[in-house]
N, C-alpha and C positions, 0 to 999 in steps of 0.2 A: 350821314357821317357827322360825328360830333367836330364842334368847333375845337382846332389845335388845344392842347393843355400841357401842363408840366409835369413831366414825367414822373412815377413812383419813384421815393428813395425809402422804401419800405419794405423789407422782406419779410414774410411768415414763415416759417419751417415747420411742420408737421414730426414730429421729432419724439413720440410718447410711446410708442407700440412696444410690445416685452419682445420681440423679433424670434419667434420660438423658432423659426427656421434653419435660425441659424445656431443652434446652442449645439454646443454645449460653450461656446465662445461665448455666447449672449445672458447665460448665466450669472456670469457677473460684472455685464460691461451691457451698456444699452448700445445696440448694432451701430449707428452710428458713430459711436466712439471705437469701435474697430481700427486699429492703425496698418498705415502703409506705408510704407516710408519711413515709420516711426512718427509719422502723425495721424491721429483720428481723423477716419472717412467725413468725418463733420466740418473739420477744419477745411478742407478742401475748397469745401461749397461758403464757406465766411468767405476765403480769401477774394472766390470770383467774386462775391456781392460786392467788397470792396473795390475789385478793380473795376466791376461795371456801373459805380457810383452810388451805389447804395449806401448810404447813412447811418441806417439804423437796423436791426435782425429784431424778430419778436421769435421764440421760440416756444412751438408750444409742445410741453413735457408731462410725465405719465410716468414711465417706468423708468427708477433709478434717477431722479431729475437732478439730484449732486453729481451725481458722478458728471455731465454735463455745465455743470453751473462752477462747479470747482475750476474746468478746465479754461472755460471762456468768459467770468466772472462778466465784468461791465461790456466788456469787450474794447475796453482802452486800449488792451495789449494788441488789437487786431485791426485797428484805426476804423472801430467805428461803434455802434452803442446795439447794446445785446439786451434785449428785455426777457422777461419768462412769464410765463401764466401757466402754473401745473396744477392739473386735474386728475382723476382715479385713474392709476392704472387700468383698467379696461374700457374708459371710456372709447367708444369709434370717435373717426375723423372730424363726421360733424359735430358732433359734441364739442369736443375742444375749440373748432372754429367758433359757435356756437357761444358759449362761454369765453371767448375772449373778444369779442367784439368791441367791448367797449375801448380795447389796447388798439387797435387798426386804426388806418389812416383808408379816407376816402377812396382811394385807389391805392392796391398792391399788386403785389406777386406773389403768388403761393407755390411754394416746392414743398419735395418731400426729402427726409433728411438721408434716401436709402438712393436718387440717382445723381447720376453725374450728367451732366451734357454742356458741353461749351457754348453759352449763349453768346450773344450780340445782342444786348439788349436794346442798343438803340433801334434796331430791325426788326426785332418785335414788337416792340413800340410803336415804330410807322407803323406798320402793320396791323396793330389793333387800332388803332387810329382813324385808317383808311376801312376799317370793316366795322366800325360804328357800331360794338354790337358789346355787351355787358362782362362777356369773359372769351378769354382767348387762350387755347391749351397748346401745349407743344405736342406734336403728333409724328411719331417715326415711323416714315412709312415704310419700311420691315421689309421691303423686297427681299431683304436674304433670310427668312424665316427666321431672324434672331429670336424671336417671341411670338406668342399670340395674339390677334390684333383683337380689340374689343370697342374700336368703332369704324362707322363709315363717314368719310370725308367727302362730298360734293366738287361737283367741276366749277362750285365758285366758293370755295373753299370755308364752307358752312358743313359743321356736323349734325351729318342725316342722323344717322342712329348710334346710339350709345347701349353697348350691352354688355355687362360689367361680367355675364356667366359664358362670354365669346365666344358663344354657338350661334347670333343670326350668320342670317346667309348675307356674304357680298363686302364684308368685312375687309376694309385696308390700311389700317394704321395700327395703334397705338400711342394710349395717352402715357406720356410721360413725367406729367405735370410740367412747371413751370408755367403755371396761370398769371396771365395779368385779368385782374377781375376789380368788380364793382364792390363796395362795403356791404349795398345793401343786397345783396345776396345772400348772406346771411341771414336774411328775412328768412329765405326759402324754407330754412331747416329746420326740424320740427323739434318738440319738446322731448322727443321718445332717442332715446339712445340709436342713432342712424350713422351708415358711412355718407358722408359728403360728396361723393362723385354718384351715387346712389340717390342719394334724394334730391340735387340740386341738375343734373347735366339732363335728365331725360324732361326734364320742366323746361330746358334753356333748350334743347333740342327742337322741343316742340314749338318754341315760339321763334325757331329761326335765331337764336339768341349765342348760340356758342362758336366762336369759329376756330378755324385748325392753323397754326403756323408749320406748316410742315418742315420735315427736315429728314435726309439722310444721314446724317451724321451718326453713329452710332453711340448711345447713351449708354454707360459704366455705369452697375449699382452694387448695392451690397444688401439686395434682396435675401440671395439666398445662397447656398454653400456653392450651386454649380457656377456662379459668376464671379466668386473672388478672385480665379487666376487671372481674369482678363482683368478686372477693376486694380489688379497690383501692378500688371502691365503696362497698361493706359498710366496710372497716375506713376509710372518711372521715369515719363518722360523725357526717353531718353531721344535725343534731337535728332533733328529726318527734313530732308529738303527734298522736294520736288522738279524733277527737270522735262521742260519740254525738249523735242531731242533736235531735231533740225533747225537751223537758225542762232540755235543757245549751245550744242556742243560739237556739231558739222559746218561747214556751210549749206547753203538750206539752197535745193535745186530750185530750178523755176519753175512757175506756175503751171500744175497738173504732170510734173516730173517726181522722179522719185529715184532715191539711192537704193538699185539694183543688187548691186556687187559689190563686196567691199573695197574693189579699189575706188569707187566710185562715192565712200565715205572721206572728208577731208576733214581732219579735222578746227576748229576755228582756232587763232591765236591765243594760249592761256587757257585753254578749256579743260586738257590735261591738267594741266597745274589748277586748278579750280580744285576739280575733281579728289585731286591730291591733299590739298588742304579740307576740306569737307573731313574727308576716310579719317586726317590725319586728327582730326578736332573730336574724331567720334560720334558725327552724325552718320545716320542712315541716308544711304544716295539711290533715292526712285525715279525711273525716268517714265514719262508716256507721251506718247505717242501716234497722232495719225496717220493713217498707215492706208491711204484709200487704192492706193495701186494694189492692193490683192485684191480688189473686189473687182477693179476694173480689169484687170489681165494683165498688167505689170509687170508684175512678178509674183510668186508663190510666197507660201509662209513661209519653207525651208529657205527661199533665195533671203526672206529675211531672217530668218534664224543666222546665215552664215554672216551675214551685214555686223550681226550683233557679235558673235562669236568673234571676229576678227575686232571690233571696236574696243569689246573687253580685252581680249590680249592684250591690247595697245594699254589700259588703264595698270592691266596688271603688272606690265612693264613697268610702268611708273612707281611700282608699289599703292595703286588703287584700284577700284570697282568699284561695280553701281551692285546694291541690295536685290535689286528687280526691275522688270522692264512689263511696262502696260503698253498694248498695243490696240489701237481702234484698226480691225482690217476692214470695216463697212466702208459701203461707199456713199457719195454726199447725200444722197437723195433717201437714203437706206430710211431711216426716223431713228436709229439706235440711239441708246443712253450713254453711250462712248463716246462718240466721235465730239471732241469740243468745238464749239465751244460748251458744249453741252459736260458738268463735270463728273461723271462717272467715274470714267478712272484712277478720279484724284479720291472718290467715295471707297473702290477698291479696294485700293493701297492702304486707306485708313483703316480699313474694316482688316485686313493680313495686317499689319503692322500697327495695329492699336495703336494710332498717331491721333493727336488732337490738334487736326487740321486750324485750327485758329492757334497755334503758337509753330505751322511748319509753312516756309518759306515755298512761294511755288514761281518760278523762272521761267517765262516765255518771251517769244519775241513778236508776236503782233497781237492785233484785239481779239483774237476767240481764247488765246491764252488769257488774256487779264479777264472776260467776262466768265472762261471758268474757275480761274481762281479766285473770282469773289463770290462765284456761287457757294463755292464749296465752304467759302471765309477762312481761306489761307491769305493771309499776305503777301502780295504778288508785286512782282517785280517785272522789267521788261528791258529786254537787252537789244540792241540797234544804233546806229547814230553814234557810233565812236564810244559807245559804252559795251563791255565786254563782259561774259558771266565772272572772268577773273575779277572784274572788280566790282561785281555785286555781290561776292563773295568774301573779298574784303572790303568792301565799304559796309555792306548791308549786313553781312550774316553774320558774321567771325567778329563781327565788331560788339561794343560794351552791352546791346540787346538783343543781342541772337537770341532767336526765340520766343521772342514778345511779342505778344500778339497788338499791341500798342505801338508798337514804333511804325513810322511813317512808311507808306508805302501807297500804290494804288489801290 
């Protein structure tokens, strides 16, 4: 393990490809200048470097490199400093790395200008850190067949194999990009017009050299025509809280109990009225929930279907409702990806609801609630102790950061 250091305030962007995939849009606009929102998919990916402390952007450009340069000039306008190094439209990936070495800083970060994925960079950081090793790739491990995987990740979280044509056998992730890596990496790439994940990962592979930060979250691009709908989705951002259900909007039975029946839902002071305000501000209201009395003989799933049925009426009456209801029915011993503290669930919901769990609020009332919402890197909260979700609802949510993945929370 290397001795602690100061973190990258460097980012590279990979930003040159003619994006033939996606034309006839690409025609006259380099892909990443695609807008959504009425802002270019580029723009997106500045503003996080910004709020994750980055400094300074080097962009490396190819095709169309005005159409880019005109939009984000120095980068004054985006609080922070925008460099360029453009080379031949055709050059591959390494090349352009390659040729701008001499712009790099000791240690970066390299993304690609075509995904989205909400970092935490200080987590990746520890994280490369503690795995002492030259480059570290973001890896989505794809459980829901979003994509093709084209590496394998190790049980100590070292990538075994890299195969760019995603046919070996055994395959479980997906590189993402968002490398933190070494400068002199660039050594690796050779004079001959090469891709960079081609000539650099199976070198680094080999010497134990490259390691995976995995993550479920699911990454937004604007690869190709079949991903624009969701990539317009996701970045609509339109707002979504998270509820755990017992404790935060019932009273919560006791230990190894369970709400049977819905008379036997009660619900807490202000929970309704929460609820209310949420619907009324235009977030989305998801609840989830453990649910181990089905597995133990409780009660059935219908006895909970009716639980839910009658709870929602009670919302509906109010002029509210919840969007969805995630249910863990395993029981504790089961090993499932659901039951939290474990955050499944809350992976879910993101994945149905195109939520970008680092700017959605998640509301539980003891510790498997907080250690799954910081797996997942929602901003979590905890209600108990004379604090009620009414007023984490206005203090925390509804207040002047709703939304922000920076305001204070556990």
């Amino acid at each position: 393990m290397r001795p602690r250091e100061h973190r990258p305030r460097q980012a590279v962007i990979l930003a040159g490809g003619r994006g033939t995939r996606l034309r006839p849009l690409t025609d006259s606009l380099p892909k990443p200048m695609i807008p959504f929102h009425g802002r270019p998919f580029l723009e997106y990916l500045v503003e996080q470097l910004k709020n994750q402390g980055f400094e300074r952007v080097l962009m490396l450009l190819g095709y169309l490199p005005e159409k880019i340069r005109e939009h984000f000039g120095d980068g004054s306008g985006f609080g922070l400093r925008v460099d360029y190094s453009v080379t031949a439209v055709d050059n591959d990936t390494g090349t352009r790395l390659r040729l701008a070495r001499d712009l790099v800083d000791e240690r970066f970060l390299l993304m690609y200008c075509d995904n989205y994925w909400p970092m935490d960079f200080d987590r990746m950081w520890a994280g490369y850190l503690d795995m002492g090793v030259p480059a570290q790739v973001v890896v989505y491990a794809n459980k829901d067949g979003y994509t093709r995987d084209n590496l394998r990740v190790g049980p100590d979280n070292l990538v075994e194999v890299y195969d760019k044509t995603r046919t070996a056998e055994g395959l479980n992730g997906v590189d993402i990009g968002f490398v933190i890596m070494d400068r002199d990496l660039l050594g690796l790439i050779p004079e001959a017009d090469v891709n960079f994940e081609a000539a650099v990962y199976p070198r680094l592979v080999a010497d134990r050299g490259l390691a995976a930060y995995l993550t479920e979250h699911r990454y937004y691009s604007v690869g190709d025509q079949a991903r624009l709908g969701l990539t317009e989705e996701f970045l609509r951002r339109r707002p979504a809280v998270i509820l755990d259900r017992d404790g935060v909007l019932n009273v919560k039975p006791a230990k190894a109990r369970y709400v049977t029946r819905p008379d036997e839902f009660v619900w807490l002071p202000g929970a309704l009225e929460a609820v209310r305000l949420l619907k009324r501000a235009g977030y989305l209201v998801l609840v989830v929930s453990n649910q181990a009395g089905i597995a133990r003989g409780e009660m059935t799933g219908q006895d909970l279907e009716a639980v839910h049925r009658a709870m929602r009426a009670d919302l509906r009456a109010q002029d509210a409702d919840v969007d969805a209801i995630y249910v863990c029915p395993h029981g504790w011993d089961e090993g499932c990806e659901c039951r939290k503290p474990k955050p499944g669930m809350l992976f879910q919901a993101q994945r149905e609801f195109c939520l970008d769990l680092s700017r959605t609020p998640f509301v539980g009332d003891d510790e498997r609630d907080v250690q799954a919402g910081r797996s997942a890197g929602c901003p979590t909260y905890l209600v108990g102790g004379g604090k009620r979700l009414i007023d984490v609802v206005r203090s925390d949510i509804l207040g002047p950061d709703a939304g922000s993945a920076g305001r204070s929370s556990l």
